[in-house]
Each structure stands twice: as structure tokens, then as C-alpha cells.
Legacy VTK file of the C-alpha trace (Angstrom):
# vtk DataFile Version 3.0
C-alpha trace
ASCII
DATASET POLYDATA
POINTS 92 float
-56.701 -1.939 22.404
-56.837 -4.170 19.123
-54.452 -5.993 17.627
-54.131 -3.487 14.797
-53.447 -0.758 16.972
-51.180 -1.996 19.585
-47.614 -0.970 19.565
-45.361 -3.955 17.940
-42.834 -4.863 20.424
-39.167 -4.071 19.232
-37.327 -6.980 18.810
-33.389 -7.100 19.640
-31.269 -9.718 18.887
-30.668 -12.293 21.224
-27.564 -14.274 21.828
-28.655 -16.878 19.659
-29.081 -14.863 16.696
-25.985 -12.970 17.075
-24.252 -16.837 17.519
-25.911 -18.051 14.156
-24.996 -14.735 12.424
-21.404 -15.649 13.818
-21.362 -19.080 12.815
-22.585 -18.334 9.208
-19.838 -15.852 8.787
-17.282 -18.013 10.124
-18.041 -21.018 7.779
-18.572 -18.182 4.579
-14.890 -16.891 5.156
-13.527 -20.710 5.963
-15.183 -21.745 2.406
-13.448 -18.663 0.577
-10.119 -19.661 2.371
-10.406 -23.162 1.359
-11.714 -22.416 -2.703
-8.447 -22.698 -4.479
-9.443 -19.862 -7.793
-9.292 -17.382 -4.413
-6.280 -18.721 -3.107
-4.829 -18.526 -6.930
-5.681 -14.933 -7.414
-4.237 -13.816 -3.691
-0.925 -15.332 -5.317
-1.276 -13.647 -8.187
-2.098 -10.360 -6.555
0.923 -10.600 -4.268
3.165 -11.803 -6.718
2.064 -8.602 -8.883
2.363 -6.135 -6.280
5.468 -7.544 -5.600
6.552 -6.858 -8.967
5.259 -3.552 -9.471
7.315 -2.356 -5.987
10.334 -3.575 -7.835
10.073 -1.737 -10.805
9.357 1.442 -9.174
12.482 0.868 -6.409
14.386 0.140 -10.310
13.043 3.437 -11.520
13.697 5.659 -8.902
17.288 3.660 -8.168
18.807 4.051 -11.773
18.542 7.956 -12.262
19.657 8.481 -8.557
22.854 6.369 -9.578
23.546 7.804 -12.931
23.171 11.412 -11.455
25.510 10.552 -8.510
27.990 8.776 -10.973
28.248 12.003 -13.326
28.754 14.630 -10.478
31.128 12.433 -8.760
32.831 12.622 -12.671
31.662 15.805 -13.714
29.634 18.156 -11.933
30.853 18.739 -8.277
34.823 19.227 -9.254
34.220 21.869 -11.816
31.352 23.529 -10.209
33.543 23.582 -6.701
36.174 25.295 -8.481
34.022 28.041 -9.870
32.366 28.722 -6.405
36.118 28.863 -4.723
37.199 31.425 -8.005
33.901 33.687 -7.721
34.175 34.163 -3.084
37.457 34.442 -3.341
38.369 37.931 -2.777
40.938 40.510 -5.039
41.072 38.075 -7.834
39.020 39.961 -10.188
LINES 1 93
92 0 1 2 3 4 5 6 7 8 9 10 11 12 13 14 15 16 17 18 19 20 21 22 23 24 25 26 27 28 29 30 31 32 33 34 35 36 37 38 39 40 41 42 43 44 45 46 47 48 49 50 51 52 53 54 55 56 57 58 59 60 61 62 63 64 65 66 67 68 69 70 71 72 73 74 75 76 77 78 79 80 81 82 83 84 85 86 87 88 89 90 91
């Protein structure tokens, strides 16, 4: 057999490799921890979703209130008293 026609040997990563792949990761994630534009925009992201959670609890909240408010006024006293008038019987 040749050189050009012998089988390359499949290389698989050693322990070393894998340990510099680690390593390089490691020190890419410390240096985007440490840059202080990413650590500004994580704020502002939280302090935004923060935000938007509070106007949606505020949306939701309001009509729930109103609508409790107005039967507790309105709605359930009158609409009790024509249930009792229409199942109770002979009163027609």
C-alpha cells in the first residue's frame, strides 16, 4: 500500500483537546460576563420584561375589578330576582 491509498486514521479527540475547547469557552463566557454594554442590556432586558408583566397583570386586573364592582351593584341582585320569579311555581 501507498501513501495515497491507505486508509487515513480517524482521529478522536483527546483529553487535551476537549480541555482547550473547555478552557476557551470558559474564558469567552467570563469576557461576555465581565463587558459592561452586555451587562447594560441584561438590565435593560429585565427591567423591560419586568415592565411589560406589569402592564399585562394591570390589564387583565382592571376589567376583572370593574366587572366584579358592577354585578356586586348591578347585575347579580336583579338578575337573582328574575331567576327566583321565573322557578318559582303558580305565580304565572
Amino acid at each position: 500500500m501507498t501513501a495515497e491509498t491507505a486508509p487515513r486514521p480517524v482521529r478522536t479527540p483527546g483529553v487535551r483537546q476537549r480541555m482547550v475547547r473547555y478552557w476557551i469557552v470558559l474564558a469567552t463566557v467570563r469576557h461576555i460576563l465581565q463587558d459592561r454594554r452586555f451587562q447594560e442590556s441584561v438590565i435593560v432586558a429585565a427591567i423591560g420584561v419586568v415592565a411589560l408583566a406589569q402592564v399585562g397583570r394591570d390589564n387583565q386586573v382592571r376589567p376583572v375589578r370593574r366587572a366584579a364592582s358592577w354585578y356586586k351593584t348591578h347585575g347579580v341582585s336583579h338578575e337573582l330576582a328574575r331567576v327566583r320569579e321565573a322557578l318559582e311555581p303558580g305565580q304565572e
